[in-house]
Each structure stands twice: as structure tokens, then as C-alpha cells.
DOMAR-944366 format. One record per residue (C-alpha): chain; x, y, z. Coordinates in nm, 2 decimals. Each point is the difference from the previous one (the first is absolute). Layout:
BEGIN
+-----+--------+--------+--------+
| mol |      X |      Y |      Z |
+-----+--------+--------+--------+
|   A |      X |      Y |      Z |
...
+-----+--------+--------+--------+
! end
This chain:
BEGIN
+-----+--------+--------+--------+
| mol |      X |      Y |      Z |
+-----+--------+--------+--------+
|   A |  15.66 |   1.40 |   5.65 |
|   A |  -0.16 |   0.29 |  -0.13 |
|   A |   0.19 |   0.33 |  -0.12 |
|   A |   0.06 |   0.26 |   0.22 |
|   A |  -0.17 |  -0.27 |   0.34 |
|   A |   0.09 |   0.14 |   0.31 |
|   A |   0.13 |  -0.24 |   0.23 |
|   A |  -0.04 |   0.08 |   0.38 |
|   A |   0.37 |  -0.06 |   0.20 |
|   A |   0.04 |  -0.28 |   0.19 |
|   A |  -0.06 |   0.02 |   0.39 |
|   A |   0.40 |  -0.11 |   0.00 |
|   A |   0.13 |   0.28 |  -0.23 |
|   A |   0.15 |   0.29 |   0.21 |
|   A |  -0.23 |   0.31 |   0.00 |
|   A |   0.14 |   0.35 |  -0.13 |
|   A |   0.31 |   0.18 |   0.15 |
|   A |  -0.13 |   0.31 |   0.19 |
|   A |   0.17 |   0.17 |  -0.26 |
|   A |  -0.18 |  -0.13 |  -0.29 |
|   A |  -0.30 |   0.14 |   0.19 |
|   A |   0.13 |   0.34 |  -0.03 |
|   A |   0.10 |  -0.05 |  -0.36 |
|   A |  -0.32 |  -0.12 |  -0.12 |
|   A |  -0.16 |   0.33 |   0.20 |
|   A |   0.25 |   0.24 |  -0.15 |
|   A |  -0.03 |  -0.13 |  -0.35 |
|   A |  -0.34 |  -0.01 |   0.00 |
|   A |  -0.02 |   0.37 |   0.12 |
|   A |   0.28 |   0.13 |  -0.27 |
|   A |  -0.08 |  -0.22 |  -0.29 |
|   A |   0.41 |   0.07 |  -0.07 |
|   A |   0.28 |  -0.28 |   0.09 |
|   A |   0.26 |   0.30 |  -0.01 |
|   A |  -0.26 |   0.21 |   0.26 |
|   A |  -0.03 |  -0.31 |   0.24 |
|   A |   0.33 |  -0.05 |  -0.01 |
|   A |   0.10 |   0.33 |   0.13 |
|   A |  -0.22 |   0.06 |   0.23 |
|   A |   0.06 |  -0.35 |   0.19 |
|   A |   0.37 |   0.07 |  -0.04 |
|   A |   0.10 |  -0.24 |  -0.25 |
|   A |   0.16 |  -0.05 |  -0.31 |
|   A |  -0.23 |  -0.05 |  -0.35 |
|   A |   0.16 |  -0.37 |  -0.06 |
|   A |  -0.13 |  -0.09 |   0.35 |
|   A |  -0.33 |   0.08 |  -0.04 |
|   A |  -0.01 |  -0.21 |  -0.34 |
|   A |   0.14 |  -0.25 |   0.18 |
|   A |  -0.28 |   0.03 |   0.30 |
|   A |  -0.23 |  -0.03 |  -0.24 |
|   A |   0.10 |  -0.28 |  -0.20 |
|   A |   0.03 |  -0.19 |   0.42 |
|   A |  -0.39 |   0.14 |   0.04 |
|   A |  -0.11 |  -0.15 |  -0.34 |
|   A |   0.13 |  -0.34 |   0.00 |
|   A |  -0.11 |  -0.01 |   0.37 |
|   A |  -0.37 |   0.09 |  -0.05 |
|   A |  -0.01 |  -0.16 |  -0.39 |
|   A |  -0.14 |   0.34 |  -0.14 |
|   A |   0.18 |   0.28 |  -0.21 |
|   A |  -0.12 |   0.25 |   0.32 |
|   A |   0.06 |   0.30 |  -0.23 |
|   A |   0.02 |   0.03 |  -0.37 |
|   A |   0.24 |   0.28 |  -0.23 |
|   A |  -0.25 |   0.24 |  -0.17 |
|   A |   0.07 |   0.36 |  -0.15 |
|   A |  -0.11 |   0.14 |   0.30 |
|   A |   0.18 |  -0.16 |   0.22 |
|   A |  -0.01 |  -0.39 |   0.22 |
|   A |  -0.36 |  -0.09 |   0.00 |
|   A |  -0.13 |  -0.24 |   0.27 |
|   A |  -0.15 |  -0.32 |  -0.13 |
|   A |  -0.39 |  -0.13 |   0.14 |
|   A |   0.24 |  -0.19 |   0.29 |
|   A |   0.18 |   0.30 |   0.16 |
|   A |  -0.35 |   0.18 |   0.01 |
|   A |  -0.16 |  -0.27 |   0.17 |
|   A |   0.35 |  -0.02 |   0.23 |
|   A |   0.04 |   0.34 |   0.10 |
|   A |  -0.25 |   0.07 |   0.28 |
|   A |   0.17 |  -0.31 |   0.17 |
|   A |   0.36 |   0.17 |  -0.06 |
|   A |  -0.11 |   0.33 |   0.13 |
|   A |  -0.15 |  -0.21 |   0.30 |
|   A |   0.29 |  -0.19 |   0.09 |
|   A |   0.23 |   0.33 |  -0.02 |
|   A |  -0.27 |   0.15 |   0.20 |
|   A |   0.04 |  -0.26 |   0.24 |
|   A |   0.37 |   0.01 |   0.03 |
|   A |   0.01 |   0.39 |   0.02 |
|   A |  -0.23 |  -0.07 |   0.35 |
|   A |   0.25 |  -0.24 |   0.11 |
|   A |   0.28 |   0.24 |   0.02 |
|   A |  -0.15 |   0.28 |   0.08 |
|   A |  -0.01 |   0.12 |   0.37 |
|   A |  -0.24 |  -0.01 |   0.22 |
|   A |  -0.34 |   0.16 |  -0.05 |
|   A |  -0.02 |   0.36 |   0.20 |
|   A |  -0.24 |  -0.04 |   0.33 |
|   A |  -0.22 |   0.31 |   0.00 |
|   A |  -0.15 |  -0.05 |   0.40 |
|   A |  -0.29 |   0.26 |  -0.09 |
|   A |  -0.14 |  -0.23 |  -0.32 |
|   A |   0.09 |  -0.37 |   0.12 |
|   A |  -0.24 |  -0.23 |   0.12 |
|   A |   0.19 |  -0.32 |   0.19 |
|   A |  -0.01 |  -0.14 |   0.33 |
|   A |   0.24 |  -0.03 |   0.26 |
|   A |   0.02 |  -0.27 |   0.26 |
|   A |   0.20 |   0.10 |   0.30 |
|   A |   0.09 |  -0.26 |   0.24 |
|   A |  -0.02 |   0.20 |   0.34 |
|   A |   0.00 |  -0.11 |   0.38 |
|   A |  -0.26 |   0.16 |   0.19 |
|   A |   0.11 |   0.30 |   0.17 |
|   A |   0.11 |   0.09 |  -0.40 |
|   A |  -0.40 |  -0.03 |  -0.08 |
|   A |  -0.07 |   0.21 |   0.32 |
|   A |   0.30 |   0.26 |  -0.10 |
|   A |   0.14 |  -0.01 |  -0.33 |
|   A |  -0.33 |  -0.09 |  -0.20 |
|   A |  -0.18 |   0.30 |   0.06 |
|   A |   0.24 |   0.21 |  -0.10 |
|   A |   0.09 |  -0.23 |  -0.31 |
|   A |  -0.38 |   0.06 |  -0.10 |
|   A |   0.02 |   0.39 |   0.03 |
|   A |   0.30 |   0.03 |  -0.18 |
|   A |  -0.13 |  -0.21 |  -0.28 |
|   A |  -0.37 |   0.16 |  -0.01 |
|   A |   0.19 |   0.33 |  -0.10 |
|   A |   0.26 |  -0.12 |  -0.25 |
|   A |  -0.12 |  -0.33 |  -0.15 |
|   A |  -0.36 |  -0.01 |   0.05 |
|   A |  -0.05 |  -0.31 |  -0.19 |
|   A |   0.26 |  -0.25 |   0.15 |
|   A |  -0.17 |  -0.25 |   0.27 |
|   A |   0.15 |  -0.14 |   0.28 |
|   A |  -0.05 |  -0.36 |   0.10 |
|   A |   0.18 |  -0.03 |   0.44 |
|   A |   0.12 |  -0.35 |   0.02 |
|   A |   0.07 |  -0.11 |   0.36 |
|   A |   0.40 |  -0.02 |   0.07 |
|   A |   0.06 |  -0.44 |   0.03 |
|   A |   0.21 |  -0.23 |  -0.03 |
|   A |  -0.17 |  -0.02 |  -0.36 |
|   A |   0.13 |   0.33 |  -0.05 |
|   A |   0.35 |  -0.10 |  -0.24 |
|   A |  -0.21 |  -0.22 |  -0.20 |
|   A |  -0.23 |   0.25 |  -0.04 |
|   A |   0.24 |   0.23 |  -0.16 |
|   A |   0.18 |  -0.25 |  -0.15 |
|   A |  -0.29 |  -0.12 |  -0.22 |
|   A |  -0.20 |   0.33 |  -0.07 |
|   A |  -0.27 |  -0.01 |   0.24 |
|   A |   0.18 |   0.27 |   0.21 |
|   A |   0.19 |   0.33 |  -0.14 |
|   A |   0.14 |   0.11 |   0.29 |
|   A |   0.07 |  -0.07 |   0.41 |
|   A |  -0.01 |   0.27 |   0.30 |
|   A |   0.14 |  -0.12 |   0.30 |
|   A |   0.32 |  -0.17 |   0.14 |
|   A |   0.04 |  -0.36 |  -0.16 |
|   A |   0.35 |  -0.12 |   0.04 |
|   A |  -0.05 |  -0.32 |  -0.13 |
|   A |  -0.07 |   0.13 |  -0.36 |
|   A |   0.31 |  -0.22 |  -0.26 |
|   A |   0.17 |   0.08 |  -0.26 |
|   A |  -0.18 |   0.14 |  -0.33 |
|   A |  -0.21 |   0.27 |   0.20 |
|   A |   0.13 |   0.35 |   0.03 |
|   A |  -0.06 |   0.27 |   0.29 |
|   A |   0.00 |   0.36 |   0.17 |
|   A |   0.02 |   0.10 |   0.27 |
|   A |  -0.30 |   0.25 |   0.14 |
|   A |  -0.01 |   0.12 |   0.34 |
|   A |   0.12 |  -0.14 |   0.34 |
|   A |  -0.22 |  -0.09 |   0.29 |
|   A |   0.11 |  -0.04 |   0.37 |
|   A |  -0.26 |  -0.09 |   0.26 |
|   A |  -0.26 |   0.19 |   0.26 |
|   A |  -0.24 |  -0.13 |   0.19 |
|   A |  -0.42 |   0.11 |   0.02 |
|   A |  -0.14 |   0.11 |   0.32 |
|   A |  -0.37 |   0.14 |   0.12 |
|   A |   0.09 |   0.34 |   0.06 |
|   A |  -0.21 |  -0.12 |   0.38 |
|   A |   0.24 |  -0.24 |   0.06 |
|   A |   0.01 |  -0.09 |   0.39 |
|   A |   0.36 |   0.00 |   0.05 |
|   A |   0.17 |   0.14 |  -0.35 |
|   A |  -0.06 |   0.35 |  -0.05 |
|   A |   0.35 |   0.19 |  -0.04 |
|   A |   0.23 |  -0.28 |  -0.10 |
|   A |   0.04 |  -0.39 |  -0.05 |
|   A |   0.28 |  -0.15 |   0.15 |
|   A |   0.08 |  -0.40 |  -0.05 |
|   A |  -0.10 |  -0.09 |   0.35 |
|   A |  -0.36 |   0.13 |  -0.08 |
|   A |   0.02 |  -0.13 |  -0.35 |
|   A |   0.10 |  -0.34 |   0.18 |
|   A |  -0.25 |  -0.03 |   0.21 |
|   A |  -0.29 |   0.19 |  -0.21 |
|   A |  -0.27 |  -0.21 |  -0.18 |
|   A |   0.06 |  -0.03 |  -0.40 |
|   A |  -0.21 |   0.00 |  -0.37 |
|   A |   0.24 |  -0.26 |  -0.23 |
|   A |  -0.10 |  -0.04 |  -0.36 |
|   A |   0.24 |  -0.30 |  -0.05 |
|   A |   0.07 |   0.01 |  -0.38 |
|   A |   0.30 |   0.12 |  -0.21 |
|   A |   0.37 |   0.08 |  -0.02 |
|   A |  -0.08 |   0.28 |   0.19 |
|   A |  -0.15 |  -0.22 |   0.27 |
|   A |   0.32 |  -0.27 |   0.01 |
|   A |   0.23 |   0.38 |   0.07 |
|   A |  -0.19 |   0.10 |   0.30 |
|   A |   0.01 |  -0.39 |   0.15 |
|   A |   0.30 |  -0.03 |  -0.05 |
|   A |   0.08 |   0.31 |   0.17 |
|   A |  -0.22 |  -0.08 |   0.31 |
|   A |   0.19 |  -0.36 |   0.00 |
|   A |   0.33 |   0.17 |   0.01 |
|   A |  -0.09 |   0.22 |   0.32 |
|   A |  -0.16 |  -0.29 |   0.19 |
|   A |  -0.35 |   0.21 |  -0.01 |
|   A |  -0.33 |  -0.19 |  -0.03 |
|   A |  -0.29 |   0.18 |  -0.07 |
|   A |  -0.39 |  -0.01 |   0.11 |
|   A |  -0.11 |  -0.06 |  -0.30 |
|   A |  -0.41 |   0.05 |   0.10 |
|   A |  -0.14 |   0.02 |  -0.34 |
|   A |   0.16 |  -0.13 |  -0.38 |
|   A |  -0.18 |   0.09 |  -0.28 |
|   A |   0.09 |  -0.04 |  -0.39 |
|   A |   0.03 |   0.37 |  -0.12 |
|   A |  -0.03 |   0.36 |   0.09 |
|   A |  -0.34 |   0.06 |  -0.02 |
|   A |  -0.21 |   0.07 |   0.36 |
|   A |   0.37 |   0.02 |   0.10 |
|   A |  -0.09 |   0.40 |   0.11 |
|   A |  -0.30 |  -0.09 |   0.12 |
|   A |   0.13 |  -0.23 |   0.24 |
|   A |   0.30 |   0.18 |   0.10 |
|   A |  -0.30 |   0.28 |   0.10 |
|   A |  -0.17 |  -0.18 |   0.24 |
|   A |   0.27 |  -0.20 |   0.16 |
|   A |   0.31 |  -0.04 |   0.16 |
|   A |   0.17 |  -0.16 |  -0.26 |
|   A |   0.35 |   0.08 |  -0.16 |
|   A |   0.05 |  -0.03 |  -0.35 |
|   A |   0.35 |  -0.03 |  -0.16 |
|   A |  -0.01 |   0.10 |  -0.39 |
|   A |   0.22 |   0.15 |  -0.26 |
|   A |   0.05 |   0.34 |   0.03 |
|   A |  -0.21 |   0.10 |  -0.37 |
|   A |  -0.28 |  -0.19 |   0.16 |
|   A |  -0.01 |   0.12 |   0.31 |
|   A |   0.00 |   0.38 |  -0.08 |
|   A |  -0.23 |  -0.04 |  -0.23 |
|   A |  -0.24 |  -0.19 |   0.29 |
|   A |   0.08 |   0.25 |   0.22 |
|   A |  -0.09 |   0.27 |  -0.16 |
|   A |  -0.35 |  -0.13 |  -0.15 |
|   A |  -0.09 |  -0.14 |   0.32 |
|   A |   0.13 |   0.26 |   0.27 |
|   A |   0.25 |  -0.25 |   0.13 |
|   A |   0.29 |   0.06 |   0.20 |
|   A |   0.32 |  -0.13 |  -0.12 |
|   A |   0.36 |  -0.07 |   0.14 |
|   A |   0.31 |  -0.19 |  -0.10 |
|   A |   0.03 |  -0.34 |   0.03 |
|   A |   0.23 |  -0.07 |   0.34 |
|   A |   0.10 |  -0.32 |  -0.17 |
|   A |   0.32 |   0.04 |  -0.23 |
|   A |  -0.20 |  -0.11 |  -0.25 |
|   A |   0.27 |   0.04 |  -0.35 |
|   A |  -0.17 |   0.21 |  -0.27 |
|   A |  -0.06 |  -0.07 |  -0.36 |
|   A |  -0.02 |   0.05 |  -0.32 |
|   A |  -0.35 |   0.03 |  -0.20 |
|   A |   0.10 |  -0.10 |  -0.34 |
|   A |  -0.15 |  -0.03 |  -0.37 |
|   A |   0.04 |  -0.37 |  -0.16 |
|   A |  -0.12 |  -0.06 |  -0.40 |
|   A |   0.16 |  -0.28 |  -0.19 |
|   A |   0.23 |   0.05 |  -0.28 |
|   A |  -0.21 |  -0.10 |  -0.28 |
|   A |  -0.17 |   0.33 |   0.03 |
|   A |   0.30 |   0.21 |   0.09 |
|   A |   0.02 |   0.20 |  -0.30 |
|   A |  -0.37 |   0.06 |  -0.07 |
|   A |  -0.10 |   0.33 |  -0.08 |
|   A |  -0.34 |   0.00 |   0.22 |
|   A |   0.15 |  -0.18 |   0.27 |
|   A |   0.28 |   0.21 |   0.05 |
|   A |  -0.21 |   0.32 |   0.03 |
|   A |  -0.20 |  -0.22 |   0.26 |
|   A |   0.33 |  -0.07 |   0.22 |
|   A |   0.10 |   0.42 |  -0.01 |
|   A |  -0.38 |   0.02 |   0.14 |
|   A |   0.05 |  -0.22 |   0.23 |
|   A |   0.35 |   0.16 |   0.11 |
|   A |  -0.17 |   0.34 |  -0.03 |
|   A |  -0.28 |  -0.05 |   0.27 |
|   A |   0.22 |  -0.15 |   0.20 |
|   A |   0.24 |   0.25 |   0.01 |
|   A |  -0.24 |   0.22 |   0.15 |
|   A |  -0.23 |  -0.20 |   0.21 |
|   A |  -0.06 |   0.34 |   0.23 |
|   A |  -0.27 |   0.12 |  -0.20 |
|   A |  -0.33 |  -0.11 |   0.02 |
|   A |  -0.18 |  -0.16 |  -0.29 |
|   A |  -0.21 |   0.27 |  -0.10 |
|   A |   0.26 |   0.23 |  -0.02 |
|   A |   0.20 |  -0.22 |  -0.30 |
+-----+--------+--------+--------+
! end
């Protein structure tokens, strides 16, 4: 073997301690055993001894006495940018989270949301987003039975709605409540003051027979021995107003859904007669992205729009 060979280590030789990292750094940067030693907190014997570990570890003399001070050999030269990479590294391990500046990011949310929360919540959402995070997308994901798997594996952020069936691992919060009012055509034939159940009974009914929401009211209806007319089902809210317009039909919504109906369509609205029990609109993510910085500021969104779900979008 040649004088002076380096010899590569062995893939079964243990790699430096962390603290050999640090060493190697601080000596390199001071040029002084007595310097490194005080400014990593240790004694001069210790660092001696560090480096006599480091040198029969890596087979080179690392650094070298001189007159003006501990020299590094061709080998620490080389090794240094991969030392200061590695501490690098490990400084971005420990280190908290990154700040989430909402004005300057660009990321997309996907926000698993039933429909009334597309025909409600998402406007509002939008506004409140065009003015104080201009760049963040949205991606609406229909509310499913997919929906925990969704947020589970990262193809959802965040859920709107009420889904009790949600395990263990997901976290949530609560938003707003909703109870439930029925649509009318404002020239209704025989509503026009009130709705009592015997009219409800015996009225003709819109169903859109899908979600938890859904299961509430049926099994409220079941409870009171009442079965509907149910003249016309149809899979989601839209041409719900429409209908209701030119028609005798009743439908039976939540509350959030129906005012806002109401109000773009000019219908008339009254409680349900049913004792129909409220509940609770809630916000579901998974706990894998609890502490992130972005997503967090995206949950106190969500909580603030929906803390004041009186004002109209355009006034966000």
C-alpha cells in the first residue's frame, strides 16, 4: 500500500457522531483546538481526543499543527461541504415549522363538501380567499363515503359537513348548527301564512335522498308515523328553486340552505312541522396534518366564514 492511500470506510463502519459533525465545522472555522473547545463547551483534552476518534475513523490526519494554527489536510477540504450539508440538514429537522404567509403562498386545497356546502359555504370561501390569499386554489370534492380515506391518504385536506362515522386519527370543530325549514312558492294554493303537519302530511314533496342529513329527517318522519308525497327526487340542489317556483311542491332542507334559496329565489320559507333534531355542521381533517402551518390558517378561514354566514359574498 502506498504512503499516505486513503482508504474509503467500510459500508459496516458506524458513520460520525453528530457531534463529530459539529467539531469538524468548529475546528475548521477557528483553526484553534483551545477555541473549538470553548465554544462547543468542552474541555481541551476532549477535543484531542475527538480528534484522534475522527482520524482513525476516516484514515487521514484531518488537520495538521502549523505555526498558525491546525491546518486542514486535502481530505477535510474535500469533506467539508458534506459536513456543513449534513448539519444543514439536521438544523431543518429540528427546527419548527416553516411560517405560512397566505398573501405569498401558492398551494391547493381540497375541501371535501356536501352540496348545499358548494351552494353556501363555497362562495364565500372563494371571496374570502380572493382578498387575502390570492394565490391558493381550491379543488370541492363531493362529501362520500370515500370521504375518510380521502383525508386519510392526502387526496383531501379538509371535510364540511356532518360525518359521524369519521374513526379514530381524524380531528374536528365544530362550526355552525343547522335545524330544518321547509321551501314553498310564495303562490302556494293552500300554504300562505303557516305550515302546520297536517298540511305538511298531506302536501306533495321534492326528496334529494343522499346523506347523513337525509338518514335525520327519515328517521324523523319514521318516528311520527308521517309518509310523504314524495312527487319528484332529484340528486342535488340545483333547479331545486326553480321547481319549488312553479309548483306545489314542499321542500325540507337545512336551515343554511334554505335561507340562502330563499333569498336568491324569492321563496317563502317556514319551519319544518316535523321535530326534525338539529345538528351540528362540523370541520373534519386528519391528524397527519394537524399541526401544519398552511393548513391551520385554512381551518381559522373556514371557522371564520362560517361564523358569520349573514353576510353576503361580496361583502367579505
Amino acid at each position: 500500500m502506498k504512503p499516505n492511500t486513503i482508504l474509503p470506510l467500510q459500508q459496516d463502519e458506524p458513520l460520525p457522531d453528530v457531534k463529530y459533525l459539529r467539531f469538524l465545522d468548529t475546528l475548521y472555522r477557528t483553526r484553534r483546538l483551545s477555541r473549538t473547545a470553548e465554544l462547543l463547551g468542552q474541555s481541551a483534552p476532549t477535543m484531542s481526543i475527538w480528534l484522534a476518534t475522527l482520524r482513525e475513523q476516516l484514515r487521514d490526519a484531518l488537520f495538521v499543527r502549523t505555526p498558525e494554527g491546525m491546518q486542514p489536510t486535502p481530505r477535510t477540504e474535500a469533506l467539508m461541504p458534506l459536513v456543513r450539508t449534513a448539519l444543514a440538514s439536521l438544523r431543518g429537522i429540528v427546527a419548527g415549522p416553516e411560517a405560512f404567509d397566505p398573501e405569498t403562498a401558492q398551494r391547493q386545497f381540497r375541501l371535501c363538501m356536501t352540496d348545499g356546502g358548494m351552494l353556501t359555504l363555497l362562495p364565500r370561501i372563494l371571496a374570502h380567499l380572493r382578498l387575502r390569499a390570492p394565490q391558493i386554489k381550491l379543488k370541492a370534492i363531493k362529501v362520500s363515503a370515500r370521504t375518510p380515506r380521502l383525508l386519510e391518504n392526502g387526496d383531501a385536506d379538509l371535510a364540511l359537513g356532518f360525518v359521524p362515522t369519521l374513526a379514530t386519527g381524524f380531528y374536528q370543530q365544530a362550526l355552525f348548527d343547522q335545524v330544518w325549514v321547509c321551501l314553498v312558492n310564495p303562490d302556494h294554493p293552500v300554504i300562505s301564512k303557516r305550515l302546520d303537519l297536517a298540511t305538511y302530511a298531506q302536501a306533495r314533496h321534492i326528496e334529494i335522498p343522499e346523506g347523513t342529513g337525509h338518514a335525520m329527517l327519515a328517521d324523523a318522519l319514521a318516528r311520527h308515523q308521517i309518509v310523504r308525497q314524495v312527487a319528484l327526487e332529484i340528486p342535488v340542489y340545483l333547479g331545486m328553486p326553480a321547481i319549488i317556483s312553479c309548483s306545489d311542491l314542499i321542500a325540507t332542507v337545512p336551515s343554511l340552505t334554505g335561507h340562502t334559496l330563499a333569498r336568491r329565489s324569492g321563496l317563502s320559507i317556514y319551519p319544518c312541522p316535523v321535530p326534525v333534531p338539529p345538528f351540528t355542521v362540523m370541520q373534519y381533517w386528519h391528524e397527519r396534518v394537524h399541526l401544519d402551518a398552511g393548513h391551520r390558517w385554512f381551518r381559522q378561514v373556514i371557522h371564520e366564514v362560517c361564523a358569520d354566514r349573514t353576510r353576503t359574498p361580496a361583502s367579505l
